[in-house]
C-alpha positions as CSV (number, residue, x, y, z in Angstrom):
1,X,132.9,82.0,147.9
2,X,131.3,83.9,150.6
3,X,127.3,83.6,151.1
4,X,125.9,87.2,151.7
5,X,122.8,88.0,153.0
6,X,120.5,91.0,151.1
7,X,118.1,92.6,153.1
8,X,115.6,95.4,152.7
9,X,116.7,98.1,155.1
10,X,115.6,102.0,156.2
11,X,118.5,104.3,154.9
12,X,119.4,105.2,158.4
13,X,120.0,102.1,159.2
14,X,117.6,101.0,161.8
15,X,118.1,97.2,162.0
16,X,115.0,97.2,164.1
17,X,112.8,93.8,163.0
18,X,112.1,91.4,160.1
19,X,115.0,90.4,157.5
20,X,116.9,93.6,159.0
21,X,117.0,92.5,162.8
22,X,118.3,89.1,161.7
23,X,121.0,90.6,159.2
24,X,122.3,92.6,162.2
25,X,121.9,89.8,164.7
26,X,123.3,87.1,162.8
27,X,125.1,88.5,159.4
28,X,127.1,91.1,160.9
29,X,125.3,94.1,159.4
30,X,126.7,97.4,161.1
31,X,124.0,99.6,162.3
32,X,123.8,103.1,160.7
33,X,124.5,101.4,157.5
34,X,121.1,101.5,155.4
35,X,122.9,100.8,151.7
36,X,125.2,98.7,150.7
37,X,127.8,96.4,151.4
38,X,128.0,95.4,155.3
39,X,129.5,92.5,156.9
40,X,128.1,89.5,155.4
41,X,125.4,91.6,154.2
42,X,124.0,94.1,151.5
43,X,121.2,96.2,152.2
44,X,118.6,97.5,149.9
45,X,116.9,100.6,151.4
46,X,113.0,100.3,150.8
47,X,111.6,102.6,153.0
48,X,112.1,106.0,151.4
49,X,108.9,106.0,148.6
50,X,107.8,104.2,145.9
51,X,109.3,101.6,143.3
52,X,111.3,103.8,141.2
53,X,113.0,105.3,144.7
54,X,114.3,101.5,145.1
55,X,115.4,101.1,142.1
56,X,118.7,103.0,141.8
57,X,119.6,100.7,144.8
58,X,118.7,97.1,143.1
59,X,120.8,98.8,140.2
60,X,123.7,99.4,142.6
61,X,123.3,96.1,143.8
62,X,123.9,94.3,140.4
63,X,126.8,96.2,139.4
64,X,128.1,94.8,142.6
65,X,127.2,91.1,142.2
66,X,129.0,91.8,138.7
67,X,131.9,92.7,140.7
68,X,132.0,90.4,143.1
69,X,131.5,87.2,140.9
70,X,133.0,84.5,143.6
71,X,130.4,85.5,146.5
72,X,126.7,83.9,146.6
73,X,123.8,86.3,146.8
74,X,121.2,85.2,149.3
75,X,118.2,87.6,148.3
76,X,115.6,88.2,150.9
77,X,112.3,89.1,149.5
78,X,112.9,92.9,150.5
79,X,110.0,95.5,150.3
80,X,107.4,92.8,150.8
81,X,107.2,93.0,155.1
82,X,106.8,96.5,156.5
83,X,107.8,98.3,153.3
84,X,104.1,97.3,152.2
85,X,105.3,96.4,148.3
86,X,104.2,93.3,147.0
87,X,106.4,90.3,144.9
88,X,104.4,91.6,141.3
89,X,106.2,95.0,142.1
90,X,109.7,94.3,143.1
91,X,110.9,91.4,141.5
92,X,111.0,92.9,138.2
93,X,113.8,95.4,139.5
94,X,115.8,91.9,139.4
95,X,115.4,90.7,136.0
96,X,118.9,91.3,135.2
97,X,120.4,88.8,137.5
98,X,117.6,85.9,137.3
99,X,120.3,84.1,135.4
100,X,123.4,84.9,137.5
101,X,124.6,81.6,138.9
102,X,125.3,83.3,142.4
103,X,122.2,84.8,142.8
104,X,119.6,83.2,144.9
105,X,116.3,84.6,144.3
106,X,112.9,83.9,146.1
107,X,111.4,80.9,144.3
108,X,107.9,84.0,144.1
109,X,109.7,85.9,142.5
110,X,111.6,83.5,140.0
111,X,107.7,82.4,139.0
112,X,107.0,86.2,138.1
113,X,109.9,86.4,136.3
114,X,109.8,83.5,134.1
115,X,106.2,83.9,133.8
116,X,106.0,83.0,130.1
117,X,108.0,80.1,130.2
118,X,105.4,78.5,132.6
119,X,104.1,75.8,131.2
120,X,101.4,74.8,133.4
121,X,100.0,77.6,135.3
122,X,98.6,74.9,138.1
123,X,102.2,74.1,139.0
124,X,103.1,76.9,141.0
125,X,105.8,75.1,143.1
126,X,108.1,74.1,140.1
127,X,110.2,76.9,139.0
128,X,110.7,76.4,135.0
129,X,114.2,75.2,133.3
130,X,116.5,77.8,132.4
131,X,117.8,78.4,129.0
132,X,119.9,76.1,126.8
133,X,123.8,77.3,126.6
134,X,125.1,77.7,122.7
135,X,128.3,75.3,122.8
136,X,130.8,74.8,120.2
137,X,129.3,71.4,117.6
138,X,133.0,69.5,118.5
139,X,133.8,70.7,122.2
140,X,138.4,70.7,122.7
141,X,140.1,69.6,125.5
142,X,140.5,74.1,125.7
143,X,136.9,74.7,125.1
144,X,136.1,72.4,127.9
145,X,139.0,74.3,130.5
146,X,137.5,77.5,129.7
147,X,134.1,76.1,130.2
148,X,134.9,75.1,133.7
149,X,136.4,78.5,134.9
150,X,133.6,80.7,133.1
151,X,131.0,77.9,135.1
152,X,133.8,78.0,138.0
153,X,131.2,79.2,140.8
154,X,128.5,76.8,139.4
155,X,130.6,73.8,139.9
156,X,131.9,75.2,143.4
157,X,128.4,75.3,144.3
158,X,126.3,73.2,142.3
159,X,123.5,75.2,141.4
160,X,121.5,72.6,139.8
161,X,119.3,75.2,138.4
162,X,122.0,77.1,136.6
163,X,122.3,77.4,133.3
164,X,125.2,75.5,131.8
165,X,126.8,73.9,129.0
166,X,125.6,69.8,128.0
167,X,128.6,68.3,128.2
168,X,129.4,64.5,129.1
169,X,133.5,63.5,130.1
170,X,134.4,60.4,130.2
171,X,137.4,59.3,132.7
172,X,139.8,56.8,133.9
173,X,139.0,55.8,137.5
174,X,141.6,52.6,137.6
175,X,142.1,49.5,135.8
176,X,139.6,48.1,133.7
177,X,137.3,51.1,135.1
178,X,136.4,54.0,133.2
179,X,133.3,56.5,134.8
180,X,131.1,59.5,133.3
181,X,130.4,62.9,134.6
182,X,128.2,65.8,133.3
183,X,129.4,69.0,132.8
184,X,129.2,70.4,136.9
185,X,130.6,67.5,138.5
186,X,134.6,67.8,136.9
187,X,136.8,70.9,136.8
188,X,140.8,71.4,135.3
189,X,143.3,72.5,137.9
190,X,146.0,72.8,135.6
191,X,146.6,69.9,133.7
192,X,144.8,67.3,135.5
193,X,141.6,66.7,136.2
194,X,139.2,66.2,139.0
195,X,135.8,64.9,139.8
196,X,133.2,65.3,142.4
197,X,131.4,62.4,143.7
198,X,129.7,61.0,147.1
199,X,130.5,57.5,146.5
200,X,132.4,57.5,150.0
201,X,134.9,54.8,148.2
202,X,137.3,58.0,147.3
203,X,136.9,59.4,151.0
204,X,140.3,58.9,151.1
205,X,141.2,60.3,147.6
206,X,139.7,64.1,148.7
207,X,142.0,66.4,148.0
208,X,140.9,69.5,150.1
209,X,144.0,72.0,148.5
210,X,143.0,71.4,144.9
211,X,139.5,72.4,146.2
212,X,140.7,75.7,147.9
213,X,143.1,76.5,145.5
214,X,141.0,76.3,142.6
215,X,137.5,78.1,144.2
216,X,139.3,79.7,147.0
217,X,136.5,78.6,149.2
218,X,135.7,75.3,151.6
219,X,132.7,73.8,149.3
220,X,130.9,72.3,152.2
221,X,128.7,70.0,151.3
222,X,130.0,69.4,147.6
223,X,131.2,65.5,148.1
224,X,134.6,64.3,147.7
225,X,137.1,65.8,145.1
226,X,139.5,63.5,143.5
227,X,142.2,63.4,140.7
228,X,141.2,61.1,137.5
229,X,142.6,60.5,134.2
230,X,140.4,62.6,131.0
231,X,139.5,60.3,128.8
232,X,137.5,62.0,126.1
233,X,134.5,64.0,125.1
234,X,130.8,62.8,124.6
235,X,130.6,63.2,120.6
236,X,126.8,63.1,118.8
237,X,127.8,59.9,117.4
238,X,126.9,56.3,118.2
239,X,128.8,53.3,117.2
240,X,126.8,49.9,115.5
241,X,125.7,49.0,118.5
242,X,124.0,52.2,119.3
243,X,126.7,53.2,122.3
244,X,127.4,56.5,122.5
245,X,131.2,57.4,120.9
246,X,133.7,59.6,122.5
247,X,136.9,60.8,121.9
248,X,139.7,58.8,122.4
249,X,137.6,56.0,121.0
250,X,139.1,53.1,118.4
251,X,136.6,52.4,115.9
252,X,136.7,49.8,113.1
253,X,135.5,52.1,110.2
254,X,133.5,50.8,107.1
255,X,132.6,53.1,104.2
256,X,132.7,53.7,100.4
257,X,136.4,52.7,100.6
258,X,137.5,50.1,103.5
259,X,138.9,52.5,105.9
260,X,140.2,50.3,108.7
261,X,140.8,50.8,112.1
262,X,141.2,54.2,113.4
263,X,141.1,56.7,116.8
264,X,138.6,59.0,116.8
265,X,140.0,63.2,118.2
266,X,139.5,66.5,117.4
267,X,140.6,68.1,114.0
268,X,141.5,71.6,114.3
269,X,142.0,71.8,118.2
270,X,145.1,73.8,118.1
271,X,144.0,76.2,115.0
272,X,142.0,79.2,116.8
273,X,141.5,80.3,112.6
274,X,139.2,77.3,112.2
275,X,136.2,76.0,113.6
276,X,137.2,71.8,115.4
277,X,135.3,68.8,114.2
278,X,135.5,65.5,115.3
279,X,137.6,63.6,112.8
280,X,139.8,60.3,112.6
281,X,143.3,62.4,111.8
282,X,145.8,60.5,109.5
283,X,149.1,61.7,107.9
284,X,148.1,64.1,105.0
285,X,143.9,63.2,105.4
286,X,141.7,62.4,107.7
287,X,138.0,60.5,107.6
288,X,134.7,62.2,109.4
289,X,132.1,60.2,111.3
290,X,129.9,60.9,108.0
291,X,132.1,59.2,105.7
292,X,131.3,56.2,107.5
293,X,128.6,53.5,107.0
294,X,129.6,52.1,109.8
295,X,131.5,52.4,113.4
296,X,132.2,49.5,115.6
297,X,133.7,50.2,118.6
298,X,137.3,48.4,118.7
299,X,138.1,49.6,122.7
300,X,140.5,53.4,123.3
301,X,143.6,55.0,123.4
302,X,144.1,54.7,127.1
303,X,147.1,51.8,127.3
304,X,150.1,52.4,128.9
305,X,148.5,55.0,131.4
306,X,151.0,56.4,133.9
307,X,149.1,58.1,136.9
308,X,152.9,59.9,137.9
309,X,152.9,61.2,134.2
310,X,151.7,64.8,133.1
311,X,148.4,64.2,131.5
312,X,148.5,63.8,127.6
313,X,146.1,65.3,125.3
314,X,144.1,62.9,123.5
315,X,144.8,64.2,120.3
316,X,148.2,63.1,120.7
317,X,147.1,59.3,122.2
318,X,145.0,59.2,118.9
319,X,148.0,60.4,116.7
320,X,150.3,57.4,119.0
321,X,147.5,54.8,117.6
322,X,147.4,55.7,114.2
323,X,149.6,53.9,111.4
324,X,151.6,57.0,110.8
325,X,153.2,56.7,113.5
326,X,156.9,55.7,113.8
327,X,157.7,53.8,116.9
328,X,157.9,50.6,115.2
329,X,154.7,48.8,117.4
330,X,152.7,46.8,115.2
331,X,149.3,47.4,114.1
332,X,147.8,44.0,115.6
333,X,149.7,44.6,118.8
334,X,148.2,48.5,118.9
335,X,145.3,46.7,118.3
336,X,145.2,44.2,121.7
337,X,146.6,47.3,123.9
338,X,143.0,49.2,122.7
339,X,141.0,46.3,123.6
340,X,141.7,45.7,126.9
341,X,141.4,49.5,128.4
342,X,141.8,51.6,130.6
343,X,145.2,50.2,131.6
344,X,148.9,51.3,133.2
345,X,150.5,47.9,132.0
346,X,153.6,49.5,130.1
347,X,154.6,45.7,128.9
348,X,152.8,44.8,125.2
349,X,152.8,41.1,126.2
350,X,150.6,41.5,129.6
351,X,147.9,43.0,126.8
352,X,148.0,39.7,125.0
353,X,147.7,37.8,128.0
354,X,144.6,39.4,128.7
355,X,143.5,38.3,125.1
356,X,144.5,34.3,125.8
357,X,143.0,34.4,129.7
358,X,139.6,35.6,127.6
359,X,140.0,38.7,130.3
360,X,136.6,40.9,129.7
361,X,137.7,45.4,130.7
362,X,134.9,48.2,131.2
């Protein structure tokens, strides 16, 4: 994830002053070079005429930044020194990468280019808010893995200002402690997942490899990284009590027909032929969130956690709480274990103790 510097140059190559002298100076540009890729740097020749005689150069420039999608783009305001041009005249050449997460464009520019979107015209230090990213109406545990590596240079970086998906997680931190994190601050390496955060409490927790291995770059400044448990999806649903629902929730379901108690996952998820929906999954049916009058909020599938174990998908945690399943663990004991959650107790009875010691989880 290597920052490069883009400066407007002469095509010979005569770092002599401005954005130019520093590139050379400090960035490692080579002198002689006048286009292109050099050192840190990429140079824009500006120099040579008019607008249209830049052009062809902006142009090679964004078919590089498509190329080169792990390095960050530092864009200088080039042709606006010396070169005489003026921000209204250039920054049009870069409409095509306004939205590229790794491009850093001057914020004068960014307010010529989302000119229409300005709101008020008195506000000239507030860049506007990008667009809204289409996202699937019931997000899977794969939707949200490929999320993360498409946004993969987003996260490394966090460019607040980037366009990305609205997405809420919610995971296991320990014990009786579950936390929330917005779509940005978690990535999949593998299997497991991990969290950003500057709460120095997990100081210890950082786990520099995962970060190099998965952005192939440092992060500097990104906070501490640190392994968690997934526990579910932000759904658009609310139980009784107006609480947001997510997956891996155990809801006590009232409708036309007493339904019962029930874990809310994700029907569909492994069929790529049709589109997922929330859905409380049963043998040979299953109940939607609109079938329901109502949805109280019972506690989750996260009992009998193992932090050693290889993360399970919380389909299959739903499918272990349902009454089709075949273990032989009683309903009112499944019950107890959802209450009193997040937990790694593997014995049923410590669950009921928390029940008679009137113990209160997250």
């Amino acid at each position: 994830m290597c920052e490069v510097f883009v400066f407007g140059s002469n095509l010979e190559g005569w770092h002599h002053g401005g954005a130019a002298r520093m590139a050379y100076d400090r960035f490692g540009a080579e002198w002689g070079v006048g286009a292109g890729a050099t050192g840190k740097c990429y140079a824009i020749p500006t120099m040579q005429g008019g607008v249209k005689d830049i052009k062809p150069y902006v142009d090679d420039f964004v078919e590089y930044v498509k190329n080169h999608p792990d390095n960050r783009f530092l864009v200088t305001r080039i042709g606006c020194g010396i070169a005489g041009f003026t921000d209204m005249e250039i920054a049009p050449l870069f409409k095509d990468v306004k939205d590229t997460p790794n491009v850093c464009l001057p914020k004068e520019w960014l307010l010529i280019l989302y000119e229409d979107e300005v709101l008020d015209t008195f506000c000239t230090d507030i860049i506007p808010g990008k667009p809204k990213v289409e996202i699937p109406e019931a997000i899977t545990e794969e939707d949200l893995k490929r999320l993360c590596k498409e946004y993969k240079y987003v996260i490394g970086a966090r460019i607040v200002s980037a366009p990305k998906p609205d997405i809420k997680i919610r995971y296991v931190i320990d014990r009786g402690r579950f936390g929330y994190a917005s779509f940005g601050d978690f990535f999949f390496f593998g299997d497991y997942l991990y969290v950003w955060t500057r709460d120095k409490e997990f100081a210890e927790d950082h786990n520099q490899d995962v970060v190099e291995g998965y952005f192939g770059d440092e992060c500097k400044g990104r906070g501490y990284c640190h392994r968690v448990i997934f526990a579910g999806i932000a759904t658009p649903y609310r139980d009784s009590n107006g609480d947001r629902i997510y997956t891996g929730d155990v809801l006590d379901l009232q409708g036309e027909y007493k339904y019962g108690i029930f874990a809310l996952g994700t029907l569909g998820e492994n069929n790529k032929d049709c589109k997922a929906e929330y859905a409380f999954v049963l043998d040979n049916h299953c109940i939607t969130p609109e079938m329901c009058k109502s949805m109280t909020r019972v506690g989750t599938v996260f009992y009998q956690l193992d932090w050693n174990d290889v993360p399970h998908k919380i389909a299959e945690l739903c499918y272990r709480f349902q009454p089709c399943r075949s273990d032989g663990v009683a309903e009112k004991d499944r019950i107890v274990m959802a209450k009193y959650t997040p937990n790694f107790d593997q014995e049923i009875w410590k669950y009921h103790a928390n029940e008679i010691l009137g113990i209160e989880f997250n």
